[in-house]
The first five atom37 places (N, CA, C, CB, O) and aatype in JSON, in Angstrom:
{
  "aatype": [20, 20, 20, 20, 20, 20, 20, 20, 20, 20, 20, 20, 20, 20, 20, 20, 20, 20, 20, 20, 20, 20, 20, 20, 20, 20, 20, 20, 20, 20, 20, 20, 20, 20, 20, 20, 20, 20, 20, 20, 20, 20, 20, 20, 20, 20, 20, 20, 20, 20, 20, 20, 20, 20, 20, 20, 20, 20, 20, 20, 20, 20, 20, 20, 20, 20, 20, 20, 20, 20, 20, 20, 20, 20, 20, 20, 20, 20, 20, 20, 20, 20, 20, 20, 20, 20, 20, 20, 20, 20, 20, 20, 20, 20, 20, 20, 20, 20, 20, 20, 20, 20, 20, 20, 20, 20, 20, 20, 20, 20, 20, 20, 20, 20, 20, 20, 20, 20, 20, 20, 20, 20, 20, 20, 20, 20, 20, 20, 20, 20, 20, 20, 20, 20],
  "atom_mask": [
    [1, 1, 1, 1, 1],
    [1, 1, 1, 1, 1],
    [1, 1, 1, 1, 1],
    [1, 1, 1, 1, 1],
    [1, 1, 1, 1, 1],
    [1, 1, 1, 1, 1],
    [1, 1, 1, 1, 1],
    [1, 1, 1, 1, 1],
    [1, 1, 1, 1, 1],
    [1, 1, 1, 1, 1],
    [1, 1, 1, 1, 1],
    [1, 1, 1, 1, 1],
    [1, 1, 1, 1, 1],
    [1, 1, 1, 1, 1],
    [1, 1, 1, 1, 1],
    [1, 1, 1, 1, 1],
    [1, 1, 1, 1, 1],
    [1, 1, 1, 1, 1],
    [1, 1, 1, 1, 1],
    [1, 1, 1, 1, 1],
    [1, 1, 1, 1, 1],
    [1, 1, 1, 1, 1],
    [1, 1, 1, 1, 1],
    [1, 1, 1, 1, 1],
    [1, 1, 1, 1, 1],
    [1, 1, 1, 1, 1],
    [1, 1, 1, 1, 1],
    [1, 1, 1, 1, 1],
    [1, 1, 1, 1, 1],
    [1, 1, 1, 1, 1],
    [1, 1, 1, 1, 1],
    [1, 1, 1, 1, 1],
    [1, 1, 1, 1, 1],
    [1, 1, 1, 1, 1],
    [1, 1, 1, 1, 1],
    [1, 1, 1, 1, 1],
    [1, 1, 1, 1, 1],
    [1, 1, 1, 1, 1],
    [1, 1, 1, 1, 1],
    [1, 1, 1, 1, 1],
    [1, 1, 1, 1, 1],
    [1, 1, 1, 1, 1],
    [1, 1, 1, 1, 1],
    [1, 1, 1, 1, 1],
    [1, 1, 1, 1, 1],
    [1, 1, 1, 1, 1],
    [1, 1, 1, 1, 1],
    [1, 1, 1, 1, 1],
    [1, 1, 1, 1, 1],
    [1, 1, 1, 1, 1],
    [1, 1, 1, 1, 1],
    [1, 1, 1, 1, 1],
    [1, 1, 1, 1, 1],
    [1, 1, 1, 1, 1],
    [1, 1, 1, 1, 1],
    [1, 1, 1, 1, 1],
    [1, 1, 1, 1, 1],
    [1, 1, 1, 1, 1],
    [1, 1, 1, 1, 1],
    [1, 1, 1, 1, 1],
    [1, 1, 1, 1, 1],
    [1, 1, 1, 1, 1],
    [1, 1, 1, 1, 1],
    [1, 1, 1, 1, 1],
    [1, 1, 1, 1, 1],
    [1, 1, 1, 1, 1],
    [1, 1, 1, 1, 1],
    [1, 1, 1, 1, 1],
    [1, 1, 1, 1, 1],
    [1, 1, 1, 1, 1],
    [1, 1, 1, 1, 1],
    [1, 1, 1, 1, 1],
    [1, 1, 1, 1, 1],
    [1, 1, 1, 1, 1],
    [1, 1, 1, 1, 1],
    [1, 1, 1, 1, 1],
    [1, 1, 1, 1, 1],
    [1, 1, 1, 1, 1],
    [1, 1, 1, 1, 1],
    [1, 1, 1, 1, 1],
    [1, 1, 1, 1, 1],
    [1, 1, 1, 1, 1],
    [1, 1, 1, 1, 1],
    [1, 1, 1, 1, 1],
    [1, 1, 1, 1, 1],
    [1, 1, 1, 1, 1],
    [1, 1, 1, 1, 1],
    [1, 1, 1, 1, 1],
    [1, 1, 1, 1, 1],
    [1, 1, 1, 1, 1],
    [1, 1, 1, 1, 1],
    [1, 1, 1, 1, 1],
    [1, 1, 1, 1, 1],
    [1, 1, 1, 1, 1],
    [1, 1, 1, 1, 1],
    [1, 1, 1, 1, 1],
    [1, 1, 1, 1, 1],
    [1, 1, 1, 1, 1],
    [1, 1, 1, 1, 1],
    [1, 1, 1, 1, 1],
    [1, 1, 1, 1, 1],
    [1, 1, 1, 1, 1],
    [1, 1, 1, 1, 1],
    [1, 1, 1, 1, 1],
    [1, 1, 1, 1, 1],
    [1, 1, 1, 1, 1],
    [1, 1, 1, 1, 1],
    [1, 1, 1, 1, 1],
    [1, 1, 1, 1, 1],
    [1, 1, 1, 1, 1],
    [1, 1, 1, 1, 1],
    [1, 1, 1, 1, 1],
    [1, 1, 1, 1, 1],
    [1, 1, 1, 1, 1],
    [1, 1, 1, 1, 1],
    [1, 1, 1, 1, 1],
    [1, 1, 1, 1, 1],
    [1, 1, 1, 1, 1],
    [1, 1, 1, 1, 1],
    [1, 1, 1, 1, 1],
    [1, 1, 1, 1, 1],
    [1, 1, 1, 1, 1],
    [1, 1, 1, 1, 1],
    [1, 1, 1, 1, 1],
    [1, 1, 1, 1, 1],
    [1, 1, 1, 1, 1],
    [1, 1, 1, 1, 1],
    [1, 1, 1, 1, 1],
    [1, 1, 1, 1, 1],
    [1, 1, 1, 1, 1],
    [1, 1, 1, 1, 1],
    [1, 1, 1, 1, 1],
    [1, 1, 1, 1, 1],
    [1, 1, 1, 1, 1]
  ],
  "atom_positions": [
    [[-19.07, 46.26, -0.92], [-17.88, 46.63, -0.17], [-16.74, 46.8, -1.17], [-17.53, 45.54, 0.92], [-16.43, 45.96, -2.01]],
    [[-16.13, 48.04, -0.99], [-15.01, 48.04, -1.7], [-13.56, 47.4, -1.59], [-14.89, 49.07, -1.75], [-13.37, 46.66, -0.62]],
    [[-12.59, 47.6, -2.44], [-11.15, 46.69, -1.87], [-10.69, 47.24, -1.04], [-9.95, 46.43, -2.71], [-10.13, 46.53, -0.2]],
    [[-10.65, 48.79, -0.79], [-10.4, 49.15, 0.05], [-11.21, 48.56, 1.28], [-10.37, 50.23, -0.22], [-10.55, 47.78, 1.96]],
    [[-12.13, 48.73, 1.57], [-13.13, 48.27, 2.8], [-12.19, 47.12, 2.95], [-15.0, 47.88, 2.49], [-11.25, 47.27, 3.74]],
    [[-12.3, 45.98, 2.31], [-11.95, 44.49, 2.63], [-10.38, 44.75, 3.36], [-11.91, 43.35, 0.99], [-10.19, 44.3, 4.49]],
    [[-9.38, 45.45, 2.71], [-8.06, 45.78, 2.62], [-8.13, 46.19, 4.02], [-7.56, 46.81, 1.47], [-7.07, 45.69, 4.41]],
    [[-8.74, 46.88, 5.27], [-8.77, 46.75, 6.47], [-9.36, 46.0, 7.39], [-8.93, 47.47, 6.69], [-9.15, 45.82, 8.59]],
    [[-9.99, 45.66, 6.75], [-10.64, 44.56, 7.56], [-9.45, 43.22, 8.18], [-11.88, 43.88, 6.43], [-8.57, 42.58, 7.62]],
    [[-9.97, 43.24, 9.51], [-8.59, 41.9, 9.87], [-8.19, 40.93, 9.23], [-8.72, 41.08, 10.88], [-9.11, 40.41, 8.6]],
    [[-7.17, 40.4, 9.1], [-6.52, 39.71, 8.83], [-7.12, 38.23, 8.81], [-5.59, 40.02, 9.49], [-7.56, 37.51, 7.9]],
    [[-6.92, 38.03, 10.48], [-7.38, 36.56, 10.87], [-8.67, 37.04, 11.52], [-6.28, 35.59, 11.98], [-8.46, 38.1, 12.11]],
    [[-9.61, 36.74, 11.61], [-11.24, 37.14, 12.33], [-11.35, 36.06, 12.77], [-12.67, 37.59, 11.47], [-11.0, 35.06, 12.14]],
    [[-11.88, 36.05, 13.97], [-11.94, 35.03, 15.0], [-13.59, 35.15, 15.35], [-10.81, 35.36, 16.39], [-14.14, 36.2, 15.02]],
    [[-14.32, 34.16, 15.98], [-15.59, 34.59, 16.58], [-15.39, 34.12, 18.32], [-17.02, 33.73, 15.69], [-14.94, 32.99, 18.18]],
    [[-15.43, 34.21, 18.93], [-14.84, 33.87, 20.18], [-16.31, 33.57, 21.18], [-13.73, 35.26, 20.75], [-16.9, 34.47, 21.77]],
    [[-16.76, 32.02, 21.19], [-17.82, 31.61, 21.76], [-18.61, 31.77, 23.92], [-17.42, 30.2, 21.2], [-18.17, 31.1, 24.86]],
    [[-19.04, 32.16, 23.96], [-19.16, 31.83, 25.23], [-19.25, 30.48, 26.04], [-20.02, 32.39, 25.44], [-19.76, 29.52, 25.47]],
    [[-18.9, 30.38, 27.02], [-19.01, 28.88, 27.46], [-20.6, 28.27, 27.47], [-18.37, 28.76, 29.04], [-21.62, 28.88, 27.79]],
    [[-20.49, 26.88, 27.03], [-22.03, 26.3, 27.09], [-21.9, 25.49, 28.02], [-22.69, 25.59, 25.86], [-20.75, 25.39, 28.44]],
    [[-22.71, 24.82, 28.52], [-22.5, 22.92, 28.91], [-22.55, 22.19, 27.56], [-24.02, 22.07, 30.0], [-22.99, 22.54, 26.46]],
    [[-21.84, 20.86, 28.05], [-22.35, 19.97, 26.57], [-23.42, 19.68, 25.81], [-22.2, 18.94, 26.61], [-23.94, 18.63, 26.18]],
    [[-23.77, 20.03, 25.2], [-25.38, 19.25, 24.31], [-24.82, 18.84, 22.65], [-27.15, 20.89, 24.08], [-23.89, 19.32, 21.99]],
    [[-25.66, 17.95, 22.37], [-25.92, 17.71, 20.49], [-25.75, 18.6, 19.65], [-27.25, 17.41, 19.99], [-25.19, 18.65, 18.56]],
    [[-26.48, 19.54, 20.45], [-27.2, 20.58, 19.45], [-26.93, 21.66, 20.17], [-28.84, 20.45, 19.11], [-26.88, 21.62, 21.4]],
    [[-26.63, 23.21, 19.16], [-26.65, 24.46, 19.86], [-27.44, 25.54, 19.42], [-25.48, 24.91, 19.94], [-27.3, 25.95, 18.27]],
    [[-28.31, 26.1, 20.26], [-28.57, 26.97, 19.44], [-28.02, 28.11, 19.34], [-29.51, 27.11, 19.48], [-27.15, 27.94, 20.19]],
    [[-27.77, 29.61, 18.79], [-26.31, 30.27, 18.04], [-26.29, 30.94, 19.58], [-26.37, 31.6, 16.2], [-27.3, 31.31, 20.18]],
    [[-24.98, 31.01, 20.06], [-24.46, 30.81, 21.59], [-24.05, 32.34, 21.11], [-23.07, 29.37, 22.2], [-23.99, 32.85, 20.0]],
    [[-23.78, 32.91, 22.61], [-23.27, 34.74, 22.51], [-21.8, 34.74, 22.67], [-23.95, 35.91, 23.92], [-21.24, 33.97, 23.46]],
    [[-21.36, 35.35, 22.16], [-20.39, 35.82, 22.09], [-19.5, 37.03, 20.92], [-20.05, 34.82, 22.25], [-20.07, 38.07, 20.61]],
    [[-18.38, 36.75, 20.49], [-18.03, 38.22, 20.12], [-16.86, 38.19, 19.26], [-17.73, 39.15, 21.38], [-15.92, 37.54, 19.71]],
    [[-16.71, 38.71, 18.19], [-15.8, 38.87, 16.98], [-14.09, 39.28, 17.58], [-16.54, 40.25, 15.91], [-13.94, 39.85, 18.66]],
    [[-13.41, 39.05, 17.06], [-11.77, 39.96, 17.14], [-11.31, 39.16, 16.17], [-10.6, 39.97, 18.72], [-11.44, 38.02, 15.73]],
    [[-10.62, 40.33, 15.95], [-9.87, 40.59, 14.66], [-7.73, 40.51, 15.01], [-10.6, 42.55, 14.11], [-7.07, 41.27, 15.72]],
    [[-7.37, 39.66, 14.42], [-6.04, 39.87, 14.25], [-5.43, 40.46, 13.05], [-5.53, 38.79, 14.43], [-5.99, 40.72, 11.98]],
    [[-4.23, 40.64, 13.37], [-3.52, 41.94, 11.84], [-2.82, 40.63, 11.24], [-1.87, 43.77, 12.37], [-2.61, 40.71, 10.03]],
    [[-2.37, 39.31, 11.9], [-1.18, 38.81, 11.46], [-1.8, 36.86, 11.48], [0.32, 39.43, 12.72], [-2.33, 36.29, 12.43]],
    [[-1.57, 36.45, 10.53], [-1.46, 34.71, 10.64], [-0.73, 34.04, 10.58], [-1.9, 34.03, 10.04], [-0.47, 33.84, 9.39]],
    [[0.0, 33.34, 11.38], [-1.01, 32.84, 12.93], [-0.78, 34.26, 13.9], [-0.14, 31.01, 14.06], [0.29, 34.85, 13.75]],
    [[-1.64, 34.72, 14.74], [-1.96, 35.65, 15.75], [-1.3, 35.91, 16.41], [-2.7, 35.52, 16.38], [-1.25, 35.04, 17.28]],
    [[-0.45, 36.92, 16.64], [0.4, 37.43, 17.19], [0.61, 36.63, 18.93], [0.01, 38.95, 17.03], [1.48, 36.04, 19.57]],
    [[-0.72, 37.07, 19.08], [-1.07, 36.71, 20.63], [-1.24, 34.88, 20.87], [-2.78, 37.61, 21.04], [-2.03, 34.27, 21.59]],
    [[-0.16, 34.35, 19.95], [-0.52, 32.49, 20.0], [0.95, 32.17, 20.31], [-1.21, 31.49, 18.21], [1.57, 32.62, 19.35]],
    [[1.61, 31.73, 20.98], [2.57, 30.94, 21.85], [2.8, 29.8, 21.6], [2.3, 30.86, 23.0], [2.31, 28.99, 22.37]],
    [[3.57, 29.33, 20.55], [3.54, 28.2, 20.41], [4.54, 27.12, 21.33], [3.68, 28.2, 19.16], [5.75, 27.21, 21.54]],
    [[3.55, 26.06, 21.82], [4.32, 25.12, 22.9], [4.45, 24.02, 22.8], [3.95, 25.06, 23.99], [3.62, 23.11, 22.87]],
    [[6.24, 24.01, 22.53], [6.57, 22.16, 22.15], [6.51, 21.06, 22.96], [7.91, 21.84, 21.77], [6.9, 21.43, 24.07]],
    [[6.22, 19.86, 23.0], [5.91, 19.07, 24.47], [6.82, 17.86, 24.02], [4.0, 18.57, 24.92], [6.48, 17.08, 23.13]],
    [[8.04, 17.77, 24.76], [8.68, 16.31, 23.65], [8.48, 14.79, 24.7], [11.04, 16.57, 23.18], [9.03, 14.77, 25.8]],
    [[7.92, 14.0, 24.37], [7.71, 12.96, 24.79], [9.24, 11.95, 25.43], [6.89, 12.46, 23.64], [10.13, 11.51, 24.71]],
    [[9.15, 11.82, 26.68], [10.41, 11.1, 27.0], [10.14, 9.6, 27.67], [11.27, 12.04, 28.03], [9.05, 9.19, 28.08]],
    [[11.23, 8.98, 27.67], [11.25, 7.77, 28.78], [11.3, 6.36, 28.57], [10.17, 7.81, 29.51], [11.73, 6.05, 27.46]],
    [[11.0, 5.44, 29.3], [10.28, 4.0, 28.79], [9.1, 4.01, 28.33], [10.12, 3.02, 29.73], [8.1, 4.4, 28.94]],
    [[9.21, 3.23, 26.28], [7.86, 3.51, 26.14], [6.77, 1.98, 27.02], [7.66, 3.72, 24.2], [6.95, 0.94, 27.66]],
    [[5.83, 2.72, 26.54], [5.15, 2.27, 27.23], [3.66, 1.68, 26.9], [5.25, 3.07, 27.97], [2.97, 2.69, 26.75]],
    [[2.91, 0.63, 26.73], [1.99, 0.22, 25.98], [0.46, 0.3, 26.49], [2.38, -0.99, 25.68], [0.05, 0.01, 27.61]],
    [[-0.24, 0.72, 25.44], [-1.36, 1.61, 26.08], [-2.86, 0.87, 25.38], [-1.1, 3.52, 25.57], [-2.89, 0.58, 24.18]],
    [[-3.56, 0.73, 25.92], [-4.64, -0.23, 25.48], [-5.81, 0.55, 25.9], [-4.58, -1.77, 26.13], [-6.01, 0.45, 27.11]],
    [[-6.47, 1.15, 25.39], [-7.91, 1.76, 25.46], [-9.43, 0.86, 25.18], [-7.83, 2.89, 24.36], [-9.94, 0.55, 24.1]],
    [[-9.71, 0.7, 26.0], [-11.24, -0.32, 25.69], [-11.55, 0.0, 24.11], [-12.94, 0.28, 26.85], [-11.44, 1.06, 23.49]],
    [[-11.93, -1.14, 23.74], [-12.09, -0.82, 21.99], [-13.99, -0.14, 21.48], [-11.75, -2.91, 20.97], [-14.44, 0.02, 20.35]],
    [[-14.62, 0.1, 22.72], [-15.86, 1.05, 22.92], [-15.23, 2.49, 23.3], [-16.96, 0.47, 24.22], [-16.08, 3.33, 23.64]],
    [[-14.13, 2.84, 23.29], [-13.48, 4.29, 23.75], [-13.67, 5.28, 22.32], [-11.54, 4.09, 24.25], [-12.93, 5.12, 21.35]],
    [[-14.47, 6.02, 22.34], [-14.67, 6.67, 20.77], [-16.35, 6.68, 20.79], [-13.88, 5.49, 19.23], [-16.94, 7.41, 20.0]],
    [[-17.04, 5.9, 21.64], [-18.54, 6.01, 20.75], [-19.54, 7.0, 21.33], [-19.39, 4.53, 20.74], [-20.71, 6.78, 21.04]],
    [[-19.22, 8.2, 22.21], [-19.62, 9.28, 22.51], [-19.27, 10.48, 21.49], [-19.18, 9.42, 23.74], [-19.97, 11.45, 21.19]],
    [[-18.03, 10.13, 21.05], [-17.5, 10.97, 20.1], [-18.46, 11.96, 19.39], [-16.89, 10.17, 19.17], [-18.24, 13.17, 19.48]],
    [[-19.42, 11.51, 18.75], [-20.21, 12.32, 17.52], [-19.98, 11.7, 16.56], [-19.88, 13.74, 17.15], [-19.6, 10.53, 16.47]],
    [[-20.28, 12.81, 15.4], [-20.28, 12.59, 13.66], [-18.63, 13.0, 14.14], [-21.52, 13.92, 12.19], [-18.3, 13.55, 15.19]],
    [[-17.57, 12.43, 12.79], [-16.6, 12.88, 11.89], [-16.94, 14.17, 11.79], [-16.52, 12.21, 10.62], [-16.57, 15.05, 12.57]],
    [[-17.89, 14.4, 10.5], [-18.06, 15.62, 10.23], [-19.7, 15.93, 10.86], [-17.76, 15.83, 8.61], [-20.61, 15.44, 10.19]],
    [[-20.1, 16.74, 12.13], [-21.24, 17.04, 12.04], [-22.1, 17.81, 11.23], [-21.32, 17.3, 12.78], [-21.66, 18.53, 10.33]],
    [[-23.12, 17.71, 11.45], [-24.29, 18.33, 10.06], [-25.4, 18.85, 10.47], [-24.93, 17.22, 9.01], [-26.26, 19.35, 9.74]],
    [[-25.43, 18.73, 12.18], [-26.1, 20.19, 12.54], [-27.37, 19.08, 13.47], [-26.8, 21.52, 10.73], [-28.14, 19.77, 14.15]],
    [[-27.58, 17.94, 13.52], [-28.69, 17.25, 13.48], [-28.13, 16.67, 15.09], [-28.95, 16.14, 11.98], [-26.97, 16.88, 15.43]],
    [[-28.96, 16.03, 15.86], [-29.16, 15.72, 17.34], [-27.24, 14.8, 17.44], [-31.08, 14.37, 17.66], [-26.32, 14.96, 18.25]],
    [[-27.35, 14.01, 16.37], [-26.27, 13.03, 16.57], [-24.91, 13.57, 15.8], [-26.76, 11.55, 15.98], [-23.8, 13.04, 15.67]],
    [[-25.43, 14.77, 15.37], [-23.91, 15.32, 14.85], [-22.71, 15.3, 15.97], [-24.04, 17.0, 14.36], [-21.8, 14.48, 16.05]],
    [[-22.98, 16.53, 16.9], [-22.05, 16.66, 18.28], [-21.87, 15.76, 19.48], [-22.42, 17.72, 18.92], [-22.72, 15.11, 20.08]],
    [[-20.54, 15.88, 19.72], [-20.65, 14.72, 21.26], [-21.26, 15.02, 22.08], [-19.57, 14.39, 22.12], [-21.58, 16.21, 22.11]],
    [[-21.77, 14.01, 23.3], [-22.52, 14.53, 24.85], [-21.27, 14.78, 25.54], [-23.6, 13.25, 25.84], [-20.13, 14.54, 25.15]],
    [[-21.66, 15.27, 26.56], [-21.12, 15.11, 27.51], [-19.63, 14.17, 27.48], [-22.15, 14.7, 28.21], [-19.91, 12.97, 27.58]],
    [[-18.34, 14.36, 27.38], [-17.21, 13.79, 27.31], [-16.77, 13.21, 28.77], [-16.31, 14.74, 26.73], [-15.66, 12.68, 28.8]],
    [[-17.31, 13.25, 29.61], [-16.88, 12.79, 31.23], [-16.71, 11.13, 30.75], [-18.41, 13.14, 32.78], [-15.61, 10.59, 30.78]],
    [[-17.71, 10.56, 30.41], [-17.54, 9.15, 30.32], [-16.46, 8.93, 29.69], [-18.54, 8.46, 29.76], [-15.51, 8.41, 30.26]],
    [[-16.4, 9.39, 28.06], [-15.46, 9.02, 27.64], [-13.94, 9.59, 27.74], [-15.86, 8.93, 26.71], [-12.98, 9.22, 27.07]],
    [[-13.95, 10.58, 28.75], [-12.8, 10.69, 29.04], [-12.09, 9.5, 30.2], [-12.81, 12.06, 29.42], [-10.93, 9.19, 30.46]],
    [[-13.33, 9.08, 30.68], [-12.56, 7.72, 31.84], [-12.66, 6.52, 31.11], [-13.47, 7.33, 33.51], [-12.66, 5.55, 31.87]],
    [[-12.74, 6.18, 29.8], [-12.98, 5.11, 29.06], [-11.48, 5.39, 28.14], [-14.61, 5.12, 28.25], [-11.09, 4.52, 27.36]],
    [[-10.69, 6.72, 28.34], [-9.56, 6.95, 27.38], [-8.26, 6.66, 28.34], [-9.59, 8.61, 26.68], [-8.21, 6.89, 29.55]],
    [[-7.56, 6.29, 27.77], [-6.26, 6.02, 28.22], [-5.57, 7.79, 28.34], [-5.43, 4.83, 26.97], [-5.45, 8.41, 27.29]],
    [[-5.25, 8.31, 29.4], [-4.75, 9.15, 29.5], [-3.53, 9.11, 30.72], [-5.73, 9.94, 29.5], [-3.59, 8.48, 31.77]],
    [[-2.24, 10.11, 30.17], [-1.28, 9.73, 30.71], [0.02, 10.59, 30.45], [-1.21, 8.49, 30.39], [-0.04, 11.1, 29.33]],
    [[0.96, 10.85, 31.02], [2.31, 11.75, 30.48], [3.32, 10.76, 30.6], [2.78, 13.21, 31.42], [3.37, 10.22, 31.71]],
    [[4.01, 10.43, 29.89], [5.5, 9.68, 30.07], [6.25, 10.21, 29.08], [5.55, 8.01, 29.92], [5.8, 11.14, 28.41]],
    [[7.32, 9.77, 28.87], [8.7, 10.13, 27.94], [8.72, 9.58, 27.28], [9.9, 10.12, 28.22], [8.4, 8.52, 27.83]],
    [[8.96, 9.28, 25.86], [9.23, 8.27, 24.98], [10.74, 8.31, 24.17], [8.07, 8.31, 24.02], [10.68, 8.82, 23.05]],
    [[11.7, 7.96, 24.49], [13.08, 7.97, 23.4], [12.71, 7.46, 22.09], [14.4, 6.95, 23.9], [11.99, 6.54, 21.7]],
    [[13.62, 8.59, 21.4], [13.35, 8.26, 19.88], [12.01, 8.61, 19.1], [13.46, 6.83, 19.74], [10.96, 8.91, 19.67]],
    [[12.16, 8.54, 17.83], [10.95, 8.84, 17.1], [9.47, 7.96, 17.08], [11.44, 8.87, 15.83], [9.54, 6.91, 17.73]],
    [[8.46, 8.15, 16.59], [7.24, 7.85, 16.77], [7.3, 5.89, 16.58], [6.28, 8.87, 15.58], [8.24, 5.28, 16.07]],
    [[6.14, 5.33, 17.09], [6.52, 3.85, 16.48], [6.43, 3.82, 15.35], [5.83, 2.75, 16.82], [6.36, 4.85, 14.68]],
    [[6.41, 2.28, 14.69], [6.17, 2.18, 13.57], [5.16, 1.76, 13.1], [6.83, 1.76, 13.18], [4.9, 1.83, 11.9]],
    [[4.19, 1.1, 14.23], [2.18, 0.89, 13.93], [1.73, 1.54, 15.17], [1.32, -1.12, 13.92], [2.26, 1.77, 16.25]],
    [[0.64, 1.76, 14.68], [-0.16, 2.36, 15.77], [-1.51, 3.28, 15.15], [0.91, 3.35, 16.68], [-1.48, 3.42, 13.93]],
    [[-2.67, 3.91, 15.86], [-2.56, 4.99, 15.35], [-3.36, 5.83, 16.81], [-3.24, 5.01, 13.7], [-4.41, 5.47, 17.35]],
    [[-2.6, 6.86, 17.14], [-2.74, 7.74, 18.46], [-3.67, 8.05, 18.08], [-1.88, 8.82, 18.98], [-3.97, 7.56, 16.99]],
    [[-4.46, 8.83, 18.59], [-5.47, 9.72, 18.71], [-5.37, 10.6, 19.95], [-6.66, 9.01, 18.69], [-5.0, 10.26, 21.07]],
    [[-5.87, 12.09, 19.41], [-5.71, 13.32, 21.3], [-7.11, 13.81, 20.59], [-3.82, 15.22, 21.7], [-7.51, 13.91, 19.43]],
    [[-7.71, 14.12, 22.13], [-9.08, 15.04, 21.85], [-8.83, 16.38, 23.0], [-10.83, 13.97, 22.27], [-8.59, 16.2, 24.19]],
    [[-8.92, 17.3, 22.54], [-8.95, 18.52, 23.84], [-10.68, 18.86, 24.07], [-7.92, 20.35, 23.23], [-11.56, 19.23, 23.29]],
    [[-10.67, 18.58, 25.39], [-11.87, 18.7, 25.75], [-11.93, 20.02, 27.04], [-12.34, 17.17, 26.18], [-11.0, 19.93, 27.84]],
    [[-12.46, 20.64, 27.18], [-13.01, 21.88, 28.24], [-14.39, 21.22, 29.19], [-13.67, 23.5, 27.11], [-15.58, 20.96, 28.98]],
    [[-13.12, 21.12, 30.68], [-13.58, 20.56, 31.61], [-14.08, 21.8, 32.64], [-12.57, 19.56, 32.08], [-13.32, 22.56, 33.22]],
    [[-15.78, 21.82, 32.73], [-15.95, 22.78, 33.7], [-15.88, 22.29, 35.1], [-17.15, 23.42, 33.48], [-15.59, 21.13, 35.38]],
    [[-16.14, 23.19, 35.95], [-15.69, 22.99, 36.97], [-16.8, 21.54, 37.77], [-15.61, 24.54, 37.63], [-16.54, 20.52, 38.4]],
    [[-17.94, 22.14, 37.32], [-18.96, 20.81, 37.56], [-18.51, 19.02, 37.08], [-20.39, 21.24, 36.55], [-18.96, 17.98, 37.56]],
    [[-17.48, 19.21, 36.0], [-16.78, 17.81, 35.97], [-17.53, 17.35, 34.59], [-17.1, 16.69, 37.5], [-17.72, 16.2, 34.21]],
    [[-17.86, 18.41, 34.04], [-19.16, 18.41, 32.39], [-17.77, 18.62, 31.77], [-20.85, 20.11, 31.95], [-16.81, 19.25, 32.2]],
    [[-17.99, 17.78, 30.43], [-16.45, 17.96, 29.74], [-17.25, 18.42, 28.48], [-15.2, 16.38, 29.52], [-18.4, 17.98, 28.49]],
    [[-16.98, 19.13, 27.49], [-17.08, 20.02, 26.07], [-15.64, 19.56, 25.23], [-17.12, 22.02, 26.43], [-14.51, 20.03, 25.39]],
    [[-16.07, 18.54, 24.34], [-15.15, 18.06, 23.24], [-14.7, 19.67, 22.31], [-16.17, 16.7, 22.14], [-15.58, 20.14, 21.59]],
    [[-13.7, 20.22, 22.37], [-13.68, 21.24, 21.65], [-12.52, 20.88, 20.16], [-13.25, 22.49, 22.74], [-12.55, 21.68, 19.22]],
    [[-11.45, 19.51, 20.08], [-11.38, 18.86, 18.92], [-10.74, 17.76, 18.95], [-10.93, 19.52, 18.04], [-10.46, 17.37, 20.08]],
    [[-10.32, 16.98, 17.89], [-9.8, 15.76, 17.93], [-9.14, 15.52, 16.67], [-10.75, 14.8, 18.24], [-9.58, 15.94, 15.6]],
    [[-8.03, 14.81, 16.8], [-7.55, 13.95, 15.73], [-6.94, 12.68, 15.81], [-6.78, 14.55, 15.12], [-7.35, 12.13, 16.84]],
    [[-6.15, 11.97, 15.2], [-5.68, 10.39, 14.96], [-4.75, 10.83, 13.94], [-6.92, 9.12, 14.39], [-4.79, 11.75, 13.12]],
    [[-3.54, 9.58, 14.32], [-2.72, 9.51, 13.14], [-2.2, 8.37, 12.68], [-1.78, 10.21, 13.23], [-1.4, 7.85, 13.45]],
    [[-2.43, 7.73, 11.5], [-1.48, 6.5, 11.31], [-0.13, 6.43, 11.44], [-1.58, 6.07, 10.19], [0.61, 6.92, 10.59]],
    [[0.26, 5.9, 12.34], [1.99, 6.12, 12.54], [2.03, 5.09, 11.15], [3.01, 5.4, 14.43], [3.14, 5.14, 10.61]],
    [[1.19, 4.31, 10.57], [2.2, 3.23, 9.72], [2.03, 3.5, 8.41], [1.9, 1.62, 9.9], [2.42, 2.66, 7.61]],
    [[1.19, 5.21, 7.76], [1.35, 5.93, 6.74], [1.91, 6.92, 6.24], [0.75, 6.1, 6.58], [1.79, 7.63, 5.24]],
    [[3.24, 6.76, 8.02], [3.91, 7.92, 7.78], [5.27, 7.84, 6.93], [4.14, 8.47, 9.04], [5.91, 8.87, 6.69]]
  ]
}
């Protein structure tokens, strides 16, 4: 391929998956390429959410996490999470307000999961943060 070739080719390339149910393991699912001109994607909206109110203290069973998966999966039965339904009722979930900036220990964690309509949840990502390394 030449520089030219590469030099049109999109920008941001996306692969855009079809919906599965949850499993471990996938085998390569259908779906379909697009291409953006610009990074981040023209077509992305970014939406601020500011936390208000009385804070408020939040205690998650300390087994909340062990559906999760691998950190990093590696392709093998126990890489990917099952099914997230359980552990979404094992997570502390909730909207309130919080005044002022983040605490000073802690460390949050958010997972976005894709809830089908059957009530099958698909972990699609997650992170954590040490509020006390900030």
């Amino acid at each position: 391929m030449s520089n030219r070739d590469v030099m049109a080719q999109p920008l941001l390339p996306s692969y855009v998956m079809a919906a599965a149910p949850p499993a471990t393991t996938y085998p390569p699912l259908p779906g379909r390429w697009v291409g953006d001109t610009a990074c981040p994607s023209p077509s992305v909206t970014p939406i601020a959410y500011a936390l208000r109110g009385a804070p408020v203290l939040v205690r998650s069973p300390q087994h909340t996490g062990v559906d999760a998966g691998r950190f990093r999966p590696v392709g093998n039965d126990a890489g990917l999470p099952p099914n997230q339904r359980e552990e979404g009722a094992r997570s502390a979930r909730f909207e309130f307000e919080v005044p002022g900036g983040p605490g000073p220990r802690g460390a949050p964690g958010s997972a976005s999961a894709d809830v089908a309509a059957d009530g099958s949840s698909t972990l699609v990502t997650r992170g954590a943060l040490n509020l006390s390394a900030r």
